[in-house]
Backbone as JSON, one array per atom type, in Angstrom:
{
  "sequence": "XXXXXXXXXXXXXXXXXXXXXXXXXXXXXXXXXXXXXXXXXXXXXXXXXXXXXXXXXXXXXXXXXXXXXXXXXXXXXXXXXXXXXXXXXXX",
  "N": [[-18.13, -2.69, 0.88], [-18.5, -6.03, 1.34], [-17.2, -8.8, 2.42], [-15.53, -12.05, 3.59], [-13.69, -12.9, 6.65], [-11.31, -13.58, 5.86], [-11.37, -13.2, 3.56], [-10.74, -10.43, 3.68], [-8.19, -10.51, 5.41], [-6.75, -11.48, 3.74], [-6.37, -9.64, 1.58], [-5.12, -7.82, 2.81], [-2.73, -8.34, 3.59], [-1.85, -8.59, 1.3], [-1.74, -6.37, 0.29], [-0.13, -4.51, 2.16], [2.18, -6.21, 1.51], [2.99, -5.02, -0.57], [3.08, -2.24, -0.24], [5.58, -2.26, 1.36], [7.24, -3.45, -0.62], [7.49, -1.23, -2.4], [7.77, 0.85, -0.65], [10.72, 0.06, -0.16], [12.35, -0.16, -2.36], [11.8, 2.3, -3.6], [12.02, 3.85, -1.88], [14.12, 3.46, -0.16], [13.98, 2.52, 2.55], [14.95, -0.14, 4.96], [14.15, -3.23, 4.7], [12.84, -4.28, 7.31], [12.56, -1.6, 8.38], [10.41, -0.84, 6.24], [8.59, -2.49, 6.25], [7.74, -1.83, 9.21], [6.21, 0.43, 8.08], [4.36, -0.08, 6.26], [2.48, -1.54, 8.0], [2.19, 0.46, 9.85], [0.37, 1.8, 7.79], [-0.97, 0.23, 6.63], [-3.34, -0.69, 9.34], [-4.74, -3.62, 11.2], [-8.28, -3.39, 11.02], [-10.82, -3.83, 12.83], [-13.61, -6.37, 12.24], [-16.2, -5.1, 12.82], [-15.23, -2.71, 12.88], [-16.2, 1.2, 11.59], [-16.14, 1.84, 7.92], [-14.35, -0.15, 7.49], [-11.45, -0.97, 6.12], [-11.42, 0.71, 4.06], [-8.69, 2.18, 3.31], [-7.87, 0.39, 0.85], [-9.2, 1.62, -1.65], [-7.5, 2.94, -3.04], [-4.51, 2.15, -4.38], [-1.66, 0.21, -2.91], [0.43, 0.99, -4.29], [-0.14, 3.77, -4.81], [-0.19, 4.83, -2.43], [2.33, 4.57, -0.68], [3.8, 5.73, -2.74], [3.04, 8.59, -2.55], [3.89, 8.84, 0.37], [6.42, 8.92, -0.2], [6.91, 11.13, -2.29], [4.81, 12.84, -1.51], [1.67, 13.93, -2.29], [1.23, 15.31, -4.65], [2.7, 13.87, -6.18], [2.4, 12.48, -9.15], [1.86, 14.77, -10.54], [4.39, 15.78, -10.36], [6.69, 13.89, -10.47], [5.76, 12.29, -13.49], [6.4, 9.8, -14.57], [5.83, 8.24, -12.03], [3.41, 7.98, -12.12], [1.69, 5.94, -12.94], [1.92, 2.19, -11.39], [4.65, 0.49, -11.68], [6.37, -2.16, -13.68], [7.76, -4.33, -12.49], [6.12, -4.02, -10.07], [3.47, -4.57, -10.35], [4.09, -7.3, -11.23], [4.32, -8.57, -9.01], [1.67, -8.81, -7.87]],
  "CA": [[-17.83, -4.01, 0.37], [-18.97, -7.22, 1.96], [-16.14, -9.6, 2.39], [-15.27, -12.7, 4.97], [-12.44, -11.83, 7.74], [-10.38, -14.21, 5.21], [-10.94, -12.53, 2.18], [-10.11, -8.74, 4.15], [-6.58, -10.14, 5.72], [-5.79, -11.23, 2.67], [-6.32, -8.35, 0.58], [-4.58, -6.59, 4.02], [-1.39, -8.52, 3.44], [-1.64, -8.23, -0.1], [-1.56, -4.52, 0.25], [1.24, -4.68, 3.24], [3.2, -6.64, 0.76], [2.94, -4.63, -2.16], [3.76, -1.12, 0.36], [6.76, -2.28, 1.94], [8.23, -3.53, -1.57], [7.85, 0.44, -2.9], [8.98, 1.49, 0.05], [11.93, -0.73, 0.09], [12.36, -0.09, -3.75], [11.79, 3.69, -3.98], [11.69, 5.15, -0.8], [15.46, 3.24, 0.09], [13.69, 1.84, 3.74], [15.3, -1.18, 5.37], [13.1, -4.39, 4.95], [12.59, -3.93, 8.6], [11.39, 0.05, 8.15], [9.47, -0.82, 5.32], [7.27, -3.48, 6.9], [6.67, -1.13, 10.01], [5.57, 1.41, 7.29], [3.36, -1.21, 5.75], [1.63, -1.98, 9.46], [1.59, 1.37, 9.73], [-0.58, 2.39, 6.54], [-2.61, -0.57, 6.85], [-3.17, -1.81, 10.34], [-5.95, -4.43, 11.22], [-9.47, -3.19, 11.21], [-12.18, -5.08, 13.27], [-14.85, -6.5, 11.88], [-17.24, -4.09, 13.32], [-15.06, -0.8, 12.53], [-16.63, 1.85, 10.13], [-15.58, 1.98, 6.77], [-13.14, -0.93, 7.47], [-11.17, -1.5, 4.47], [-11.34, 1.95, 2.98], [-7.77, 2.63, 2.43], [-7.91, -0.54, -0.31], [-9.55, 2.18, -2.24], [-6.81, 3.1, -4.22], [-3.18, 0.77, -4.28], [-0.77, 0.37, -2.34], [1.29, 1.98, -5.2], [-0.23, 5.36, -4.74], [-0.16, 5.5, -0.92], [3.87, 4.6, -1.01], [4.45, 7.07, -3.57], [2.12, 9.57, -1.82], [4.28, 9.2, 1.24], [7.98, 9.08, -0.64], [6.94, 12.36, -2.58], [4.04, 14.1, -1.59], [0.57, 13.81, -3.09], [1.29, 15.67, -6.36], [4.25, 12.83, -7.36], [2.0, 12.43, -10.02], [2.62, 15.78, -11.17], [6.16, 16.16, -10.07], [6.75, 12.69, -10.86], [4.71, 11.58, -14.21], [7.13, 8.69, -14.53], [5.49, 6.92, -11.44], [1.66, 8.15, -12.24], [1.43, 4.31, -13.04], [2.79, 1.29, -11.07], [5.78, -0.21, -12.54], [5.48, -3.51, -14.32], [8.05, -4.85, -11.48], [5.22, -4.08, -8.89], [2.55, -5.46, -11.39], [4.15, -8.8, -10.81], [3.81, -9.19, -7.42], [0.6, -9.29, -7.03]],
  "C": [[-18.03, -5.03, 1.49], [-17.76, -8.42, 1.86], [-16.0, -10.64, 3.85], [-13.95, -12.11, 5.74], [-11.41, -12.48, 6.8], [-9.99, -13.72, 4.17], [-10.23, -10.99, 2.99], [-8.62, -9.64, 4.92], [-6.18, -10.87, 4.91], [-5.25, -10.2, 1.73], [-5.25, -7.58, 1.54], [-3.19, -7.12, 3.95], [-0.98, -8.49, 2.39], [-0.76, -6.68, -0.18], [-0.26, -4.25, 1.05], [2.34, -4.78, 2.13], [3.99, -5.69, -0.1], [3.79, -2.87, -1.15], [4.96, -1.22, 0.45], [7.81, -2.39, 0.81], [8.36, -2.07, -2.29], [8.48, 1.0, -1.96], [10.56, 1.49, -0.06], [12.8, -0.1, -1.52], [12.79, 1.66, -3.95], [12.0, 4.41, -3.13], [13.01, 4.97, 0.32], [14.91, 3.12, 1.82], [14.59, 0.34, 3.59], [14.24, -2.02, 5.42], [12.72, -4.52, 6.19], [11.47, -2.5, 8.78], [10.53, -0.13, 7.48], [8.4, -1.65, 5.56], [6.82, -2.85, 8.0], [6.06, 0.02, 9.35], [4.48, 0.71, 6.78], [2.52, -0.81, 6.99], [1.11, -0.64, 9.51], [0.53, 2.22, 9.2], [-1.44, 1.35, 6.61], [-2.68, -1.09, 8.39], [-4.78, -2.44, 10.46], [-6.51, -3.64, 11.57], [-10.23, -4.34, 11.75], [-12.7, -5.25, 12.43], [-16.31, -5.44, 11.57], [-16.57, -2.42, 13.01], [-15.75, -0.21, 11.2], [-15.64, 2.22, 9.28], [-14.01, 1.04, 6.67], [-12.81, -1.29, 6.1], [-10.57, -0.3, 3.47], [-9.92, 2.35, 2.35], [-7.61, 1.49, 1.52], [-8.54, 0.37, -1.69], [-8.19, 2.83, -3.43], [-5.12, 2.13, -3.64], [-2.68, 1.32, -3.5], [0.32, 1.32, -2.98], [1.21, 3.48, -4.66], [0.12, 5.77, -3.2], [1.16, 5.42, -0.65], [4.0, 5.69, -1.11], [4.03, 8.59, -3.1], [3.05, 10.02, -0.56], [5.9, 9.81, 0.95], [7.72, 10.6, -1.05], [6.34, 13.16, -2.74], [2.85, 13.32, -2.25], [0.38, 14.5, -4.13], [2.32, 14.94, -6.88], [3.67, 12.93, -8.58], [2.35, 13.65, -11.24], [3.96, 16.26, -11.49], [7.14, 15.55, -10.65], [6.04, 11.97, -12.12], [4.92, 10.06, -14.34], [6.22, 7.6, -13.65], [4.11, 7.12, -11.1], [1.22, 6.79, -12.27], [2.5, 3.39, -12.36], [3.6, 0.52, -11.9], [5.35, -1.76, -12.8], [6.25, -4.26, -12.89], [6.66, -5.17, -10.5], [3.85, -4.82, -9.3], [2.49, -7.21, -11.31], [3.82, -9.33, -9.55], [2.85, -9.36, -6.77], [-0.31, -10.3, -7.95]]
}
């Protein structure tokens, strides 16, 4: 994907945003923990890095939930196979 540095740290705080509130939400982090979990899962990419961007490939939703309960939540979890309408709003 081709994007200016404006459009990628928006989408990059978009995504931040949207982590830290599942965290915060589901995964019972301190608004503090949950924003260095954010940074953590996305941190700035250069310009010039390969495949900058790539974790935008699937939501913030899934990579949360991925970390709260594993990468079969989906299975384990069907309930939160889909992002909640809460999280729906926020972006």
């Amino acid at each position: 994907m081709t994007w200016s540095e404006a459009e990628y740290v928006e989408c990059l705080q978009g995504e931040r945003r949207c982590y830290a509130w599942v965290m915060r939400r589901h995964g019972n982090l301190t608004p503090t923990e949950a924003w260095a979990a954010a940074l953590e899962c996305y941190p700035y990419e250069p310009s010039d890095a390969p495949y900058r961007g790539l974790v935008f490939h699937d939501e913030a939703w899934h990579w949360a939930m991925s970390k709260i309960h594993g990468v079969r939540y989906t299975v384990e979890h069907p309930e939160l196979a889909e992002p909640s309408a809460e999280y729906r709003a926020l972006g």
